[in-house]
C-alpha positions in Angstrom: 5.2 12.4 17.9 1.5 12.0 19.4 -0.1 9.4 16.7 -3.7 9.1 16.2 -5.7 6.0 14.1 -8.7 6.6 12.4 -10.5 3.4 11.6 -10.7 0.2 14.1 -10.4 -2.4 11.1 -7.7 -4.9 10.7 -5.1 -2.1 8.8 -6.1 0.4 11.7 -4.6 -2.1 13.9 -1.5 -3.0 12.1 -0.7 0.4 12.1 -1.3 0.9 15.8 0.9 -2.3 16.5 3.8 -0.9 14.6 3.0 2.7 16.6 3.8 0.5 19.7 6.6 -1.0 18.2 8.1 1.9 17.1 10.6 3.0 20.0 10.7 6.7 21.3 10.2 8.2 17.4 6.1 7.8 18.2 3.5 7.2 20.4 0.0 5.7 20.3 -2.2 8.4 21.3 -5.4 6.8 20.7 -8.1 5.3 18.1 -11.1 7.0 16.3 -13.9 4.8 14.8 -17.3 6.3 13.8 -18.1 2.5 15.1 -17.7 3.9 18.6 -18.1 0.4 20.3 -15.6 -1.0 17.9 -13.0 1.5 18.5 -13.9 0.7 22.6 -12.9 -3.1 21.6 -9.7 -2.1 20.4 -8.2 0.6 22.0 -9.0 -1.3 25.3 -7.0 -4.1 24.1 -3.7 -2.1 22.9 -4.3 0.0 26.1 -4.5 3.4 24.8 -8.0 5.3 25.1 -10.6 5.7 22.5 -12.5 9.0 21.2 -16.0 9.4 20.5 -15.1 12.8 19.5 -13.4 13.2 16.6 -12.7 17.1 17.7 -11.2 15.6 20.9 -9.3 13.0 19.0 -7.3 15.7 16.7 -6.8 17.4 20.1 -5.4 14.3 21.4 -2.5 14.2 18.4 -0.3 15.5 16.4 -0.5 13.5 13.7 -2.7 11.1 12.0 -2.9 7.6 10.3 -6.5 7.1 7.9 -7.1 3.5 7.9 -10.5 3.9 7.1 -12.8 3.2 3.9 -11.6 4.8 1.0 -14.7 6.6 0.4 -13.7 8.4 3.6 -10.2 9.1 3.1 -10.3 12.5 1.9 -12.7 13.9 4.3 -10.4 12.9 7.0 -7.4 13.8 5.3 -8.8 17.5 4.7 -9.9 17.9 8.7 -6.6 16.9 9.8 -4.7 19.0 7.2 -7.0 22.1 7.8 -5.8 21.4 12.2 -2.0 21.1 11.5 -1.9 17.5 11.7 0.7 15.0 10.0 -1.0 12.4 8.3 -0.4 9.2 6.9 -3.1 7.9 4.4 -4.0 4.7 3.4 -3.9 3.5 0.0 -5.6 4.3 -2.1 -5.1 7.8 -1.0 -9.0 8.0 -2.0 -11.5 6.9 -4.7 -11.3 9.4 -7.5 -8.6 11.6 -9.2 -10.5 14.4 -8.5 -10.2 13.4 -5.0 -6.6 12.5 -4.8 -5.5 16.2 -6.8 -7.9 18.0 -4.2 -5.7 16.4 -1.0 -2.6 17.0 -3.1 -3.5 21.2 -3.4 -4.8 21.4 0.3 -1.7 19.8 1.7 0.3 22.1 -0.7 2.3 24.6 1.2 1.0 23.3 4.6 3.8 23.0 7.4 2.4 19.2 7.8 4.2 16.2 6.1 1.2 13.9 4.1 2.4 10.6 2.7 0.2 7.5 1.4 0.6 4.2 3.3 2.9 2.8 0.2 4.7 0.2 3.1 5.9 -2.4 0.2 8.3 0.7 -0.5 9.8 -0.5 3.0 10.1 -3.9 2.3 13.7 -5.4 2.7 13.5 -7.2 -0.7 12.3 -3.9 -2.3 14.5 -2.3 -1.2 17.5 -4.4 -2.6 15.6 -4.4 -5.6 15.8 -0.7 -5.6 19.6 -0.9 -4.9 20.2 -3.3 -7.7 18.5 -1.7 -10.5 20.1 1.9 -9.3 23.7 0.2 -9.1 23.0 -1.0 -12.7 23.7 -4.4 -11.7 21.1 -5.8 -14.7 22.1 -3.3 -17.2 19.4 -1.3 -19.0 16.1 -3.3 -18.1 14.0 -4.8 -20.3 11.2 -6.0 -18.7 9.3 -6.5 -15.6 6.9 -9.0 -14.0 4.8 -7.7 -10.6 2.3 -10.2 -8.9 0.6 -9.8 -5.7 -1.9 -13.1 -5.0 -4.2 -13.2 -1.9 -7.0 -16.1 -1.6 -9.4 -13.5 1.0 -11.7 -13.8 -2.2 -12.3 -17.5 -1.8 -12.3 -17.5 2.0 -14.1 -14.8 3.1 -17.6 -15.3 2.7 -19.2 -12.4 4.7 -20.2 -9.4 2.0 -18.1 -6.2 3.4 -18.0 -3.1 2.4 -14.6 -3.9 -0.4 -17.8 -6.0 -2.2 -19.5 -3.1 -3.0 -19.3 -0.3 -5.5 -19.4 2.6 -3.2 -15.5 3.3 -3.2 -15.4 3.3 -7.4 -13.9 -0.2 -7.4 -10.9 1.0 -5.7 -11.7 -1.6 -3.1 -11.1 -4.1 -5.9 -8.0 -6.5 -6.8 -6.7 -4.3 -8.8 -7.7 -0.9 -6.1 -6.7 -2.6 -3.1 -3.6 -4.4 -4.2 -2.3 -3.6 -7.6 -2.3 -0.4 -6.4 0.9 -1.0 -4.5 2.2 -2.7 -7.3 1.9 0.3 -9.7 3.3 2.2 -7.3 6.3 0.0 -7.0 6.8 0.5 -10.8 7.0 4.5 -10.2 9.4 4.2 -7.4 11.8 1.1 -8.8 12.1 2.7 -12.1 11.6 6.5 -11.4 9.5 6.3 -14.6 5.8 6.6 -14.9 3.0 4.0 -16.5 2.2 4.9 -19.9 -1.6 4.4 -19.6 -1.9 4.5 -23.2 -0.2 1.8 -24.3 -1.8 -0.5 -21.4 -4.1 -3.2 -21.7 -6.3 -4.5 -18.4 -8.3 -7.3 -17.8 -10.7 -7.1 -14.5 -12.9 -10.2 -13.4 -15.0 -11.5 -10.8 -14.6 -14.8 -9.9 -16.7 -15.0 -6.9 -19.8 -13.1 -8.3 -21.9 -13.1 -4.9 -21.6 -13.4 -1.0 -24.4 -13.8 1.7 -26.9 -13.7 -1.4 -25.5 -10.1 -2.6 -23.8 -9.5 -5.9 -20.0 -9.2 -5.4 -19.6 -5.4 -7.6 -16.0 -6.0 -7.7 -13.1 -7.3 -9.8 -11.0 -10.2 -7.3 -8.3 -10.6 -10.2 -6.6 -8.4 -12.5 -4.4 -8.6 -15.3 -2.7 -5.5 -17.2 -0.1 -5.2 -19.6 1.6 -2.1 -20.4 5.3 -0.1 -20.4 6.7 2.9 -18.6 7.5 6.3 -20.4 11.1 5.4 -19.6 11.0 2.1 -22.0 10.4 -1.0 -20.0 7.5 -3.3 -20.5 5.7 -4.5 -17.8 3.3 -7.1 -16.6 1.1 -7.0 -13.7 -1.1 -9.3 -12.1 -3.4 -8.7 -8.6 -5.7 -11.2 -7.6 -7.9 -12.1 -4.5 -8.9 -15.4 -5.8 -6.0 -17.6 -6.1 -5.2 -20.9 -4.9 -2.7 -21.6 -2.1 0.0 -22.7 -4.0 0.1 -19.4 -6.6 -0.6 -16.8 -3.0 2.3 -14.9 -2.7 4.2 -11.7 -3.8 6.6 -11.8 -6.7 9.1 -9.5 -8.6 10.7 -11.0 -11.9 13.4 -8.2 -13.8 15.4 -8.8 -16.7 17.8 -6.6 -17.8 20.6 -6.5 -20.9 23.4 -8.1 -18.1 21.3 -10.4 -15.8 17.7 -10.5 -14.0 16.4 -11.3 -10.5 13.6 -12.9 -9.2 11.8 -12.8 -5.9 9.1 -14.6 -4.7 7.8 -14.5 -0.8 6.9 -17.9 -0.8 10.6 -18.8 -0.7 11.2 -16.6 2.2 13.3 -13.1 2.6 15.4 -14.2 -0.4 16.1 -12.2 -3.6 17.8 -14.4 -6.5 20.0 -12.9 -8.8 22.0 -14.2 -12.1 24.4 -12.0 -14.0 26.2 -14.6 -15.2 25.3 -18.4 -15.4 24.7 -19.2 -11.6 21.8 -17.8 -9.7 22.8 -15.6 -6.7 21.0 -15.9 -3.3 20.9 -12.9 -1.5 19.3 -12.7 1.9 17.0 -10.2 2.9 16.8 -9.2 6.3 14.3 -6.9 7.7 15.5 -5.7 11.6 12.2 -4.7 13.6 11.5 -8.5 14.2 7.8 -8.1 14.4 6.1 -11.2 13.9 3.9 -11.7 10.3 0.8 -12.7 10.5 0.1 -16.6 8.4 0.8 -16.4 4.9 1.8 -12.8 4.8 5.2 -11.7 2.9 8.3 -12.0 5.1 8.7 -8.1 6.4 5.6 -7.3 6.0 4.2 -6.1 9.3 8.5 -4.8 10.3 8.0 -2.4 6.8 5.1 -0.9 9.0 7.2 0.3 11.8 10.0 1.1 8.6 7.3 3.6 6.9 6.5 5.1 10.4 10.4 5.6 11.4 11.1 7.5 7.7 7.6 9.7 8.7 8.7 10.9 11.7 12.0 11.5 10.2 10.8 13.7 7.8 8.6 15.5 10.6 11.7 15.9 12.1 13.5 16.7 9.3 16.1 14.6 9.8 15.8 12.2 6.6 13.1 9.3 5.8 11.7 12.1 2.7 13.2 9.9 0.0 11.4 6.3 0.8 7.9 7.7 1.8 5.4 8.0 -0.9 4.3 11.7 -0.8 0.9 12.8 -1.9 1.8 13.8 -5.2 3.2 9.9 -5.7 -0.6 9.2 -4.5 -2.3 10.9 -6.7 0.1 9.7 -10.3 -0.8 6.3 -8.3 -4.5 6.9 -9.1 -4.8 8.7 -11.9 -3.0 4.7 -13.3 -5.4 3.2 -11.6 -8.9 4.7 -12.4 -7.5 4.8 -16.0 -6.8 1.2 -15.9 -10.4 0.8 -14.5 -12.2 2.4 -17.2 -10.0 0.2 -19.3 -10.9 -3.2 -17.6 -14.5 -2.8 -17.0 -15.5 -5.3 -14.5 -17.1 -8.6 -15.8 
């Protein structure tokens, strides 16, 4: 399968890099940036060419990856639907529900396979997780702790385009990375958010960069339950410390919990008993993480792309890939969580 990136930003590359990575399921059949230079800088370094076209480009493909701005995703998404094309769209699959249901219908009925670029599905640890709660290992759960922490609030000073309004504040803490995390909680517990019975908390700890107001939450805090029972809490942040950065899963159940955090490495603990189990989570692509990412991180690329092409081919993956009707539940969480949590 010919694969095509649109958007020469740092997630535009990670998806190339696992493209390359990926064996004889894909190839890498090019970049499209509407930052034609930018796209020039990049392609030339992975070695694959670069269209100034974007007619030229769908030519080039079969299918497509949109790592751009989420204000752009559902143009993109649309042109490559309306060609034939595959696609795999970033999170969040766009900036509105309006959006999301619109990309949802057009792909409808389509002989194309759309997913949304859910990877932490593809994590080793989650996919334990996932293993453990279906096995009924903790009994009927309880409760549920989600936590993803990034610093990039704190030490990125150069005011981007996640600063600013434009994308709805999807490009927020709570847009950019509880996002995944709600996500997870739909696909762990086959049970949606009850939006109803949530609470959410946005701030904005660094209010300004480069002498321009920051229009953004960096940390998030909600509280809520699932229609199927358990309580949850969630917390996404771009403005933590060192010591609290990480990604971490706590779930207790009536027979025993587990707890994961990725500053301990690729190791899921579990207790059933008295004793805490240490189970070791392996991911097998063996591509290196960048510093201070979660272990698997960049290998649960290459994962996502192997169960895509599968279900192109149809020959599996269909059951671990996010579709577009998981993106749009995903959003219609989030932009009700962000009228709840107006950012202050």
């Amino acid at each position: 399968m010919r694969v095509g990136i649109i958007g020469a930003g740092g997630i535009g590359r990670t998806h190339a890099q696992a493209v390359l990575a990926a064996g004889d399921c894909a190839g890498l059949a090019g970049l499209y940036d509407v930052d034609a230079s930018r796209a020039a800088l990049m392609a030339d370094g992975l070695g694959v060419p670069a269209f100034t076209s974007v007619d030229a480009f769908y030519e080039a493909v079969d299918a497509v990856v949109v790592a751009s701005p989420n204000r752009t995703h559902a143009s993109y998404v649309r042109e490559a639907v309306d060609r034939g094309r595959h696609v795999l769209c970033e999170k969040p699959m766009a900036v509105s529900v309006d959006e999301t249901r619109a990309m949802r219908d057009r792909a409808a009925g389509e002989p194309v396979v759309c997913c949304v670029g859910f990877n932490y599905r593809c994590l080793g640890v989650v996919r334990e997780i996932r293993r453990q709660i279906d096995e009924g290992v903790l009994g009927r759960v309880l409760h549920v702790d989600l936590a993803f922490r990034r610093g990039s609030a704190l030490t990125r000073k150069t005011f981007t385009w996640r600063d600013d309004a434009a994308e709805r504040f999807t490009s927020g803490a709570l847009g950019d990375l509880g996002v995944h995390l709600i996500d997870l909680l739909h696909h762990l517990f086959d049970s949606a958010v009850d939006t109803g019975f949530c609470q959410a908390g946005l701030r904005t700890k660094v209010a300004a960069k480069e002498g321009r107001a920051v229009r953004v939450d960096d940390h998030a805090f909600v509280s809520g339950r699932l229609t199927g029972g358990p309580h949850f809490t969630l917390t996404a942040s771009k403005s933590a410390t060192p010591e609290d950065i990480g990604f971490r899963v706590a779930v207790t159940g009536t027979r025993g919990e587990l707890l994961y955090h990725s500053q301990d490495g690729p190791v899921l603990n579990v207790r059933t008993g008295v004793e805490w189990e240490a189970v070791k989570v392996l991911d097998t692509f063996g591509l290196a993480d960048p510093p201070g990412e979660i272990p698997g991180w960049a290998d649960s690329f290459v994962a996502q792309l192997h169960n895509w092409t599968a279900a192109v081919a149809g020959t599996g993956g269909v059951e671990a890939l996010a579709g577009f009707d998981d993106g749009h539940r995903a959003q219609q969480v989030l932009e009700e969580l962000l009228r709840k949590g107006t950012v202050g």
